[in-house]
Biopython code that builds the backbone (N, CA, C, O; Angstrom):
import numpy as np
from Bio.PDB.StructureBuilder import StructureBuilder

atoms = [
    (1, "UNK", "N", (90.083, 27.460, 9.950)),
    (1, "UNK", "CA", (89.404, 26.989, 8.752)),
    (1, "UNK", "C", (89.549, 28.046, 7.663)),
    (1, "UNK", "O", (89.295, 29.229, 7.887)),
    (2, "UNK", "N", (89.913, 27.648, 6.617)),
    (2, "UNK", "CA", (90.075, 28.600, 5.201)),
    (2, "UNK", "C", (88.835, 28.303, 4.489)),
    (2, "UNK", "O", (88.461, 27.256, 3.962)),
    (3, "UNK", "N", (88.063, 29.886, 4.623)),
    (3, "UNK", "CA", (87.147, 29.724, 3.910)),
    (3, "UNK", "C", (87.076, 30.318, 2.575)),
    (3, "UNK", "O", (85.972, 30.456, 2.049)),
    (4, "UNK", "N", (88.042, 30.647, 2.034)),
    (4, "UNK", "CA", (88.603, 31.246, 0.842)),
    (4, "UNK", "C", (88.745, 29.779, -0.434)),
    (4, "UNK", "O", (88.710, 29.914, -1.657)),
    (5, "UNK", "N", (88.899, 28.495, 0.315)),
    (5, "UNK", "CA", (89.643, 27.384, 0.115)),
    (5, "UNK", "C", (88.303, 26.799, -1.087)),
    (5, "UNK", "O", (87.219, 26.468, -0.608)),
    (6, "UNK", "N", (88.535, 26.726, -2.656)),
    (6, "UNK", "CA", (87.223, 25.991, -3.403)),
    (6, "UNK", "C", (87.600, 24.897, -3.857)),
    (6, "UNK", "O", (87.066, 24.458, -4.876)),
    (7, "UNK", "N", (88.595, 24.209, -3.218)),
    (7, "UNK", "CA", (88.750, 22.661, -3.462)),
    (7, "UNK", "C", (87.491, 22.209, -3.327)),
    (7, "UNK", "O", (86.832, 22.309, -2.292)),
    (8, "UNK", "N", (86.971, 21.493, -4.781)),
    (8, "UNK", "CA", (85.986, 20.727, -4.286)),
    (8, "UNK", "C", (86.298, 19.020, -3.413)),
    (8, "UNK", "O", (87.193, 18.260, -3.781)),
    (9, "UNK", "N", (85.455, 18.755, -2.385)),
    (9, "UNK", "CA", (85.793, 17.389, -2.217)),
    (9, "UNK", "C", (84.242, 16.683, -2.169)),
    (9, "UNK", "O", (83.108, 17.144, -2.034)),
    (10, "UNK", "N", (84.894, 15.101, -2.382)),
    (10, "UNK", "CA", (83.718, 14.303, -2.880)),
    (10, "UNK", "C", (83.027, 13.748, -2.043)),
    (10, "UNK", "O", (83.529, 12.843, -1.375)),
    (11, "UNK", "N", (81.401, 14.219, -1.806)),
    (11, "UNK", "CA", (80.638, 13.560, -0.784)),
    (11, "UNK", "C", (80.014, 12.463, -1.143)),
    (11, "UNK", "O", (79.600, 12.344, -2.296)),
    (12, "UNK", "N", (79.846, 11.480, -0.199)),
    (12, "UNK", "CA", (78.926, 10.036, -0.575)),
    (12, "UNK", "C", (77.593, 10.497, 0.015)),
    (12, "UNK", "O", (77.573, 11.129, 1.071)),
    (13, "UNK", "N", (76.734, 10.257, -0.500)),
    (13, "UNK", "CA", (75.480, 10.446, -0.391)),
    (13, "UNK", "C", (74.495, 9.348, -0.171)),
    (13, "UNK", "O", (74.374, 8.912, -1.316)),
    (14, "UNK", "N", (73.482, 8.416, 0.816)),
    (14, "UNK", "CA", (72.809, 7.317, 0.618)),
    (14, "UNK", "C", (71.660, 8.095, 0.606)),
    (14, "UNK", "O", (71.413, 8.857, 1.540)),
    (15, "UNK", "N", (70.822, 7.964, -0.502)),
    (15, "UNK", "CA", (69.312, 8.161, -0.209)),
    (15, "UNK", "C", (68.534, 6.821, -0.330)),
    (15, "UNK", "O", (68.922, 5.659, -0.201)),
    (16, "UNK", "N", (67.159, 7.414, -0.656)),
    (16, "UNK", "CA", (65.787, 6.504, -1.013)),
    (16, "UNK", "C", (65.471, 6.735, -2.442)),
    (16, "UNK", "O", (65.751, 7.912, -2.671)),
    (17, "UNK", "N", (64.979, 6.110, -3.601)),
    (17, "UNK", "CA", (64.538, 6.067, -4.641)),
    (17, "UNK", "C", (64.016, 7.325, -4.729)),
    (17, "UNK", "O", (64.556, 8.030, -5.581)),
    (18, "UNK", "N", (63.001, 7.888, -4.015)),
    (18, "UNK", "CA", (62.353, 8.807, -4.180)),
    (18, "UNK", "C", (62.640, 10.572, -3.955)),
    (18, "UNK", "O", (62.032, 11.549, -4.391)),
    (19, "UNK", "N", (64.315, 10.385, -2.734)),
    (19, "UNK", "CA", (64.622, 11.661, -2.884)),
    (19, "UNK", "C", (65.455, 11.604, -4.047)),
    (19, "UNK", "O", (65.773, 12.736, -4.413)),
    (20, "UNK", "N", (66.023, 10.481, -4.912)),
    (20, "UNK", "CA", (66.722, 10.810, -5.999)),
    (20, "UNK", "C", (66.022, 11.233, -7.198)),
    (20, "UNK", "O", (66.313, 12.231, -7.858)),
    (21, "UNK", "N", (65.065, 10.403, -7.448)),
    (21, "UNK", "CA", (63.895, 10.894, -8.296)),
    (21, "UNK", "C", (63.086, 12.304, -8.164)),
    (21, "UNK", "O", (62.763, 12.692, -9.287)),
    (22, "UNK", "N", (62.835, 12.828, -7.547)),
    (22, "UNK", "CA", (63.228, 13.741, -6.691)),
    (22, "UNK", "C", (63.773, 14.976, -7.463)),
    (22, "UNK", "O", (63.209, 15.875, -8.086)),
    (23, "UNK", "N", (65.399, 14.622, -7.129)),
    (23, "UNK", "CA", (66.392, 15.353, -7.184)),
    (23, "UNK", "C", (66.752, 15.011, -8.994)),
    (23, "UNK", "O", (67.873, 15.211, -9.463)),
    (24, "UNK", "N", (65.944, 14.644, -9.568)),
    (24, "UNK", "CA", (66.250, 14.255, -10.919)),
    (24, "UNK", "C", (65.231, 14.563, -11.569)),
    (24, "UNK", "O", (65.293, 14.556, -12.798)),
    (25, "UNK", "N", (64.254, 14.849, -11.023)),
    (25, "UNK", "CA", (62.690, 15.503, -11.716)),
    (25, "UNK", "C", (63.225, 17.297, -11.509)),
    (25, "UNK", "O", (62.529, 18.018, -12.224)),
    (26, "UNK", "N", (64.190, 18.015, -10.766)),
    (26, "UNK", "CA", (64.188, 19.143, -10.911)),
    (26, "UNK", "C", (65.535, 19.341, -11.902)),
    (26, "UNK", "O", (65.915, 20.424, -12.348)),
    (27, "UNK", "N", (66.034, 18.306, -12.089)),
    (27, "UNK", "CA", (67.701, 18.199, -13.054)),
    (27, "UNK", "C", (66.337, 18.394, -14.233)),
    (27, "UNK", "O", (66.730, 19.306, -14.959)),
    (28, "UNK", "N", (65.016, 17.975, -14.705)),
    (28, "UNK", "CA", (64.663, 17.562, -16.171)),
    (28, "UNK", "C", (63.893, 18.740, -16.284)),
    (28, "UNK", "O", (63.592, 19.359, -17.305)),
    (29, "UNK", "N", (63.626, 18.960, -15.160)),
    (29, "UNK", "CA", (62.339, 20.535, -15.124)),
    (29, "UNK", "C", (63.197, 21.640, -15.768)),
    (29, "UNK", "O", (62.769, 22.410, -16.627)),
    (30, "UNK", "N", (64.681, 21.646, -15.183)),
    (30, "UNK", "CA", (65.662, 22.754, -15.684)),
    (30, "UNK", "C", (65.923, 22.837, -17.272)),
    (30, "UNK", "O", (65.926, 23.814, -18.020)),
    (31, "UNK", "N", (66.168, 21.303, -17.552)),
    (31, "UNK", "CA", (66.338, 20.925, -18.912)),
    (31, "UNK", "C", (65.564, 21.335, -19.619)),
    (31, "UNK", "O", (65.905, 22.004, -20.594)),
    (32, "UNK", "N", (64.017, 21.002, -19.286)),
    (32, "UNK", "CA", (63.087, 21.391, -20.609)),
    (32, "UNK", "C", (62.955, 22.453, -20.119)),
    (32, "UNK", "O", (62.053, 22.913, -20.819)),
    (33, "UNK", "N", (63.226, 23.287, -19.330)),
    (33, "UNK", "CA", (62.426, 24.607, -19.537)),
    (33, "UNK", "C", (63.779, 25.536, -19.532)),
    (33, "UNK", "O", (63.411, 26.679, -19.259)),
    (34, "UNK", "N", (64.948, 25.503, -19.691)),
    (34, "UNK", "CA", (66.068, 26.397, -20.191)),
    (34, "UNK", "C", (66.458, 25.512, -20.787)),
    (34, "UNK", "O", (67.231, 26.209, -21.446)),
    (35, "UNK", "N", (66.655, 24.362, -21.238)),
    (35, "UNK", "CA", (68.069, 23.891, -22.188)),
    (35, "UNK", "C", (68.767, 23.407, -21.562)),
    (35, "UNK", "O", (69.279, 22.458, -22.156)),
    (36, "UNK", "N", (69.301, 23.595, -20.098)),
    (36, "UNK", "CA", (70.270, 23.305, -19.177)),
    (36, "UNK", "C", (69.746, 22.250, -18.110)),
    (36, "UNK", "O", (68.713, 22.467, -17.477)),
    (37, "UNK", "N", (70.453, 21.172, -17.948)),
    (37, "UNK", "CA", (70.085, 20.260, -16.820)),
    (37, "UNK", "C", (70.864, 20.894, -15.346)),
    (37, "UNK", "O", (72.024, 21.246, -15.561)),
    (38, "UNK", "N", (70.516, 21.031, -14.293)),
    (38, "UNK", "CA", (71.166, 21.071, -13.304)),
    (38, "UNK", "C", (71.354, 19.131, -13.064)),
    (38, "UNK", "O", (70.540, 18.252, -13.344)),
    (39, "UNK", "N", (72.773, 19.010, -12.441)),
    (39, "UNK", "CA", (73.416, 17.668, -11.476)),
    (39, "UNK", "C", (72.367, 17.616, -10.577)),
    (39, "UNK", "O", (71.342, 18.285, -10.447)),
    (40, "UNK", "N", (73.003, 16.363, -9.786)),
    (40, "UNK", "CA", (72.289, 16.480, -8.548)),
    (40, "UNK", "C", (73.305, 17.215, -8.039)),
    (40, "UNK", "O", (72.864, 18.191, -7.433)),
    (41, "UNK", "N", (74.628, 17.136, -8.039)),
    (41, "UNK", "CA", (75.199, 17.527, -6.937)),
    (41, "UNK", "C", (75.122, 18.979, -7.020)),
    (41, "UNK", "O", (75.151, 19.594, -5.954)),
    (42, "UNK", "N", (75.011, 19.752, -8.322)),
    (42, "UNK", "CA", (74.563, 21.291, -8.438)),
    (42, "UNK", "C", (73.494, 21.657, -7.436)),
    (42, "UNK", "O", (73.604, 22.523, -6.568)),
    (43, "UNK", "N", (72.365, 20.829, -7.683)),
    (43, "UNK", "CA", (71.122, 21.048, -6.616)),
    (43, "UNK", "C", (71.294, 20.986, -5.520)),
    (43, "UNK", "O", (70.775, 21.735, -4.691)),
    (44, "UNK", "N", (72.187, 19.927, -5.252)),
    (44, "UNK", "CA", (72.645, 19.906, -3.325)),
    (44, "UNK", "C", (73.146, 20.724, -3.114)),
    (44, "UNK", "O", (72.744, 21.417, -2.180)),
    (45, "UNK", "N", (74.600, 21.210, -4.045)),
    (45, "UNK", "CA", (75.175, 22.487, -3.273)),
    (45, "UNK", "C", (74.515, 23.658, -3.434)),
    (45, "UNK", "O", (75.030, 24.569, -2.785)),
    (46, "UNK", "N", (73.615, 23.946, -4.028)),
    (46, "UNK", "CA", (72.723, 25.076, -4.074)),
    (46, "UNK", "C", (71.594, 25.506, -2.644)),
    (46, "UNK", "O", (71.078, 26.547, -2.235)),
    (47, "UNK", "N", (71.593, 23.558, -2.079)),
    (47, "UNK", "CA", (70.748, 23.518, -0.985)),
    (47, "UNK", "C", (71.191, 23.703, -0.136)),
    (47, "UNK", "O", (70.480, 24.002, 0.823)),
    (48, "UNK", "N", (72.816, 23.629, 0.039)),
    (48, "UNK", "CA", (73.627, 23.969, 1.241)),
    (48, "UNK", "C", (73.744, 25.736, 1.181)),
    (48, "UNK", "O", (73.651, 26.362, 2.237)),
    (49, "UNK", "N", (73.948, 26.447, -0.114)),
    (49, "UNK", "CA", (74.342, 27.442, -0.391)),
    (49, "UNK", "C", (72.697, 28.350, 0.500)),
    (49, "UNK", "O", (72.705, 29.373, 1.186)),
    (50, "UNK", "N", (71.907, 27.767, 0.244)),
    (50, "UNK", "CA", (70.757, 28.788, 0.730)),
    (50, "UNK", "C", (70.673, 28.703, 2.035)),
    (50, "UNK", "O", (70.450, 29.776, 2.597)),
    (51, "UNK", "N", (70.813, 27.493, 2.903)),
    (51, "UNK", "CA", (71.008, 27.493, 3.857)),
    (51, "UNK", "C", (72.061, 27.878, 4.858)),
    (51, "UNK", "O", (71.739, 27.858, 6.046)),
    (52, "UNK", "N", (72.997, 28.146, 4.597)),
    (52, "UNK", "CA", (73.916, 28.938, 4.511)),
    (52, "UNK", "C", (73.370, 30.154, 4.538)),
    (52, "UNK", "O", (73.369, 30.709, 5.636)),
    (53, "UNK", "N", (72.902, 30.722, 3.626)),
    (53, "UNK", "CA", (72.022, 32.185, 3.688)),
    (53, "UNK", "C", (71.099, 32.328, 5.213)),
    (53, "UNK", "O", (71.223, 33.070, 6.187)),
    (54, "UNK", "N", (70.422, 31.550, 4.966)),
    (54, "UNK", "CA", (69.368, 30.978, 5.814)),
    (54, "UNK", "C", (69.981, 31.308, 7.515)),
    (54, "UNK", "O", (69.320, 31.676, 8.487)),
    (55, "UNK", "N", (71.413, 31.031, 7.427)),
    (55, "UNK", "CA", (71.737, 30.852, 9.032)),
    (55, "UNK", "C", (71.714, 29.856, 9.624)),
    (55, "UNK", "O", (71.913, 29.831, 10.839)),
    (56, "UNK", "N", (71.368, 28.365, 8.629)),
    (56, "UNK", "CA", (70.648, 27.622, 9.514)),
    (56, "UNK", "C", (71.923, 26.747, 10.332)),
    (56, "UNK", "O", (72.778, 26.487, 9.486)),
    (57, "UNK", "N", (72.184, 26.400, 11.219)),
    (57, "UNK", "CA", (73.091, 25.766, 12.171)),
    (57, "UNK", "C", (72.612, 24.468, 12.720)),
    (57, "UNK", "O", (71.446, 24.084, 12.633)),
    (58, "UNK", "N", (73.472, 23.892, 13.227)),
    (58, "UNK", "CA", (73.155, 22.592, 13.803)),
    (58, "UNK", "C", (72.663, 22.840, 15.347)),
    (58, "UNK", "O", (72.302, 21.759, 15.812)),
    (59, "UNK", "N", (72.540, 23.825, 16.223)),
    (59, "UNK", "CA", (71.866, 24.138, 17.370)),
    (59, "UNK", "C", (70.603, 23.497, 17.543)),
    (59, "UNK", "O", (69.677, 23.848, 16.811)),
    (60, "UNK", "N", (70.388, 22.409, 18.596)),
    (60, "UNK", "CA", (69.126, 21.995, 18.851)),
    (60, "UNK", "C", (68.625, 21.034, 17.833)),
    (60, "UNK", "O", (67.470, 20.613, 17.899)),
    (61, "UNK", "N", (69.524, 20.634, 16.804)),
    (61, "UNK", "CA", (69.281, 20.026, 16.160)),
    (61, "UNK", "C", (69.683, 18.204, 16.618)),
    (61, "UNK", "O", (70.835, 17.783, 16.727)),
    (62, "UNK", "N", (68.504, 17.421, 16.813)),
    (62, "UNK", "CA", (68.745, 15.707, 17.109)),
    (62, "UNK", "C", (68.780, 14.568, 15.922)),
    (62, "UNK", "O", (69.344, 13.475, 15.882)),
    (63, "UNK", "N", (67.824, 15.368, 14.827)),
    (63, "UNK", "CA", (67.667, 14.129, 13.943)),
    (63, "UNK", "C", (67.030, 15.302, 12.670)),
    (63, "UNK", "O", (66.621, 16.443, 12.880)),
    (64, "UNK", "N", (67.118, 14.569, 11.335)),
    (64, "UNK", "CA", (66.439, 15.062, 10.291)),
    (64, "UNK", "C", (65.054, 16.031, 10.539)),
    (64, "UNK", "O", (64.855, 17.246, 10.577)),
    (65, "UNK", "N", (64.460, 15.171, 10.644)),
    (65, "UNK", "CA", (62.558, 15.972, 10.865)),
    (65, "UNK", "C", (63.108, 17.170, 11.886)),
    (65, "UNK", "O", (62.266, 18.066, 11.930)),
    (66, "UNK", "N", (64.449, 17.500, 12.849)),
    (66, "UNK", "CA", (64.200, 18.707, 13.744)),
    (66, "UNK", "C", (65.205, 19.609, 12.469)),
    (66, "UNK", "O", (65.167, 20.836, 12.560)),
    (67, "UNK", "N", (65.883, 19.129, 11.570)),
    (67, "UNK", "CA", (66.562, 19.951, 10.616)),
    (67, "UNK", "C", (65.656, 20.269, 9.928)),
    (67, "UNK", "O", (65.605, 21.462, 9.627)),
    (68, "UNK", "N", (64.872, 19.592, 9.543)),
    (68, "UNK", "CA", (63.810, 19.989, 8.169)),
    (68, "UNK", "C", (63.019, 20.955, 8.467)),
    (68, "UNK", "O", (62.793, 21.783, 7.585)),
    (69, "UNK", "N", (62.350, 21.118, 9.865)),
    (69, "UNK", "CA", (61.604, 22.034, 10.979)),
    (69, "UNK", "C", (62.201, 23.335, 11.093)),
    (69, "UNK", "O", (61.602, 24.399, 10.939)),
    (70, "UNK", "N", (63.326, 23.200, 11.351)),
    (70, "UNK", "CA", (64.397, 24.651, 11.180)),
    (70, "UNK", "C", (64.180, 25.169, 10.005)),
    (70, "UNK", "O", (63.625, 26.240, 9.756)),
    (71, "UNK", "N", (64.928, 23.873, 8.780)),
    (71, "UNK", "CA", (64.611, 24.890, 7.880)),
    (71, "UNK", "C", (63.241, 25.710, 7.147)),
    (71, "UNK", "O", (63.258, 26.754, 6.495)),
    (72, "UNK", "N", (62.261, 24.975, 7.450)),
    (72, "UNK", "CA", (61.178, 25.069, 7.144)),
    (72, "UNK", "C", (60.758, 27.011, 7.457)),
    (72, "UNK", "O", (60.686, 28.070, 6.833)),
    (73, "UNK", "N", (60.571, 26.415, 8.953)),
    (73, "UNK", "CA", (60.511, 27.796, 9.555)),
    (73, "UNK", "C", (61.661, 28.805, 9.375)),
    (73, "UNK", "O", (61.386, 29.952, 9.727)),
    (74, "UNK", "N", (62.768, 28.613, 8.942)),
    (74, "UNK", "CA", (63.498, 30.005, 8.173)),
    (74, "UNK", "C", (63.214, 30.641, 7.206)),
    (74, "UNK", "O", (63.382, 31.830, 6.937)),
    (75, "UNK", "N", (62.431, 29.202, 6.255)),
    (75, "UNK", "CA", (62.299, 29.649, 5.177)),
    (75, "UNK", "C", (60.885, 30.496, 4.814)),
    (75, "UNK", "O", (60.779, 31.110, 3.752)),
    (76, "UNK", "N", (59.907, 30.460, 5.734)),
    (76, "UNK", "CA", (59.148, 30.814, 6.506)),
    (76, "UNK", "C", (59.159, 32.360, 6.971)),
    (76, "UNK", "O", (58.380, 33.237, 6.599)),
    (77, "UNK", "N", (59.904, 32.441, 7.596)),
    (77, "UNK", "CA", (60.254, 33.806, 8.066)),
    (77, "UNK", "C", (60.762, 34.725, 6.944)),
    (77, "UNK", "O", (60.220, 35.805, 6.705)),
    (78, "UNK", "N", (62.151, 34.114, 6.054)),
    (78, "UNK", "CA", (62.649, 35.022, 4.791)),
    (78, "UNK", "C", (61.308, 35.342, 4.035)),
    (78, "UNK", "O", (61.237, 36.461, 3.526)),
    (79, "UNK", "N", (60.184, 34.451, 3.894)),
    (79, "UNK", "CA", (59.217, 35.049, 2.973)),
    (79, "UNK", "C", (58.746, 36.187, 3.657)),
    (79, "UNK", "O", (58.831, 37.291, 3.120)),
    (80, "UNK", "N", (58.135, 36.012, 5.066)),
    (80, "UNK", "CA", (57.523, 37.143, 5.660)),
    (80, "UNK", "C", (58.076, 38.397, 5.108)),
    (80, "UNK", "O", (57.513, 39.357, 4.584)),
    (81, "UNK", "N", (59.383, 38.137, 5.367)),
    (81, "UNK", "CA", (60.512, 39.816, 5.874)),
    (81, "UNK", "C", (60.291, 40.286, 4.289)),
    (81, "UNK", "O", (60.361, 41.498, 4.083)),
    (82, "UNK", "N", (59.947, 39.126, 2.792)),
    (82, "UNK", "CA", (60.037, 40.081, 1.898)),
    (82, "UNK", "C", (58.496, 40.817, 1.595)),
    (82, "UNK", "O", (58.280, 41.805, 0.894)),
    (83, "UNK", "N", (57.717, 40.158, 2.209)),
    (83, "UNK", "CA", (55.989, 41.034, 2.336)),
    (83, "UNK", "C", (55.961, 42.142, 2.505)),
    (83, "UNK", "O", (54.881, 42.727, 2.590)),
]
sb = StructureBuilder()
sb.init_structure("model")
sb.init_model(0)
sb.init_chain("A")
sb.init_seg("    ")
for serial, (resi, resn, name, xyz) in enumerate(atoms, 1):
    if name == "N":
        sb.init_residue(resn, " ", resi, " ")
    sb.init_atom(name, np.array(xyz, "f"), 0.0, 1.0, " ", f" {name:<3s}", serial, name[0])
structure = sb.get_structure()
């Protein structure tokens, strides 16, 4: 795998009304309060990018709610370590 490689490629995405709204209430939060809208897809890859930081892996992972749990608790822990 080339991880050097920044071809972007195009993901399909299905949500619910509400994670898009969502994901479009922090595109307007950016707007009015710098000038700048973030995409959605800026916000997603930003969400992959931290997690990524994060470490977080697919280990033990069955369904959403045990991903969200992971990340939760990583994100969890990074606060501790900066206390």
């Amino acid at each position: 795998m080339n991880h050097d490689d920044n071809t972007l490629h195009r993901v399909i995405a299905i949500m619910n009304r509400d994670d898009i709204d969502y994901l479009d209430k922090i595109g307007k939060d950016s707007l009015f309060t710098t000038g700048i809208k973030l995409s959605r897809i800026k916000i997603l890859r930003a969400m992959v990018e931290a997690m990524k930081e994060l470490a977080i892996d697919g280990k033990d992972i069955k369904n959403e709610e045990d991903l969200k749990n992971k990340i939760l608790k990583r994100v969890s822990e990074y606060r501790e370590g900066l206390t």
